[in-house]
N, C-alpha and C positions, 0 to 999 in steps of 0.2 A: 295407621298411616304414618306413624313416626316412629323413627329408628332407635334401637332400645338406649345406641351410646350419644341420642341427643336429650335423652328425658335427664332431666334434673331433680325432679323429686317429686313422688308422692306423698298426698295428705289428703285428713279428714276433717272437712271444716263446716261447721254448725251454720243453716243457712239462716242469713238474715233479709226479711221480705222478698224471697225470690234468689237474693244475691249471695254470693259465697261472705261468710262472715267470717269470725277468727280460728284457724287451724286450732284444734285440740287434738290432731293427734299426728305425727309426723311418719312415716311409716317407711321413707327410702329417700336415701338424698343420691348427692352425682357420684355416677360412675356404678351406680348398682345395675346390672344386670338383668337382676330378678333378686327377688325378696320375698320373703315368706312370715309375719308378723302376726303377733298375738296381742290383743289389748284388752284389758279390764276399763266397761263402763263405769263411769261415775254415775250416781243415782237419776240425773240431771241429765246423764247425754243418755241413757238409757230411756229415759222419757221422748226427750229428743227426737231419738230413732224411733220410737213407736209413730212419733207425730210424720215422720217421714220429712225432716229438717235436717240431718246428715248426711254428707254428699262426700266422697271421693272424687280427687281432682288431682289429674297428673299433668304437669310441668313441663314443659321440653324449653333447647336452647332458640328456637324461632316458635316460641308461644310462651312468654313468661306470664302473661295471664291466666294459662290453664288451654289444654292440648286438647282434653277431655274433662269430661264432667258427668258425675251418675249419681243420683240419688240410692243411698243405702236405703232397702228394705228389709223386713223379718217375712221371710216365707210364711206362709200359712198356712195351720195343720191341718 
């Protein structure tokens, strides 16, 4: 429900107790469109992600708190 030229940036930020904690990984700032991004885990956020504590959360200009918000998962084979 928000317009793609009002998002201001996507990121990847390690939760702390529930809440978004500090961005590790920054993935699209203003005026992107769409973006397409490749990241190398650190051994730590690798871990992380298994615990399901990684969350992507996109930005817009009437939601500077976060627009959206999703927990990063690992599919399962």
């Amino acid at each position: 429900g928000v317009a793609e030229e009002e998002i201001h940036a996507v990121a990847v930020h390690l939760a702390k107790d529930g809440k978004d904690g500090p961005v590790v990984h920054r993935l699209s700032g203003p005026g992107a469109a769409s973006a397409s991004r490749q990241v190398t885990l650190t051994p730590v956020e690798s871990e992380v992600l298994m615990e399901g504590s990684l969350y992507l959360v996109v930005y817009a200009k009437d939601h500077p708190t976060g627009a959206a918000r999703a927990r990063l998962v690992v599919p399962s084979r």
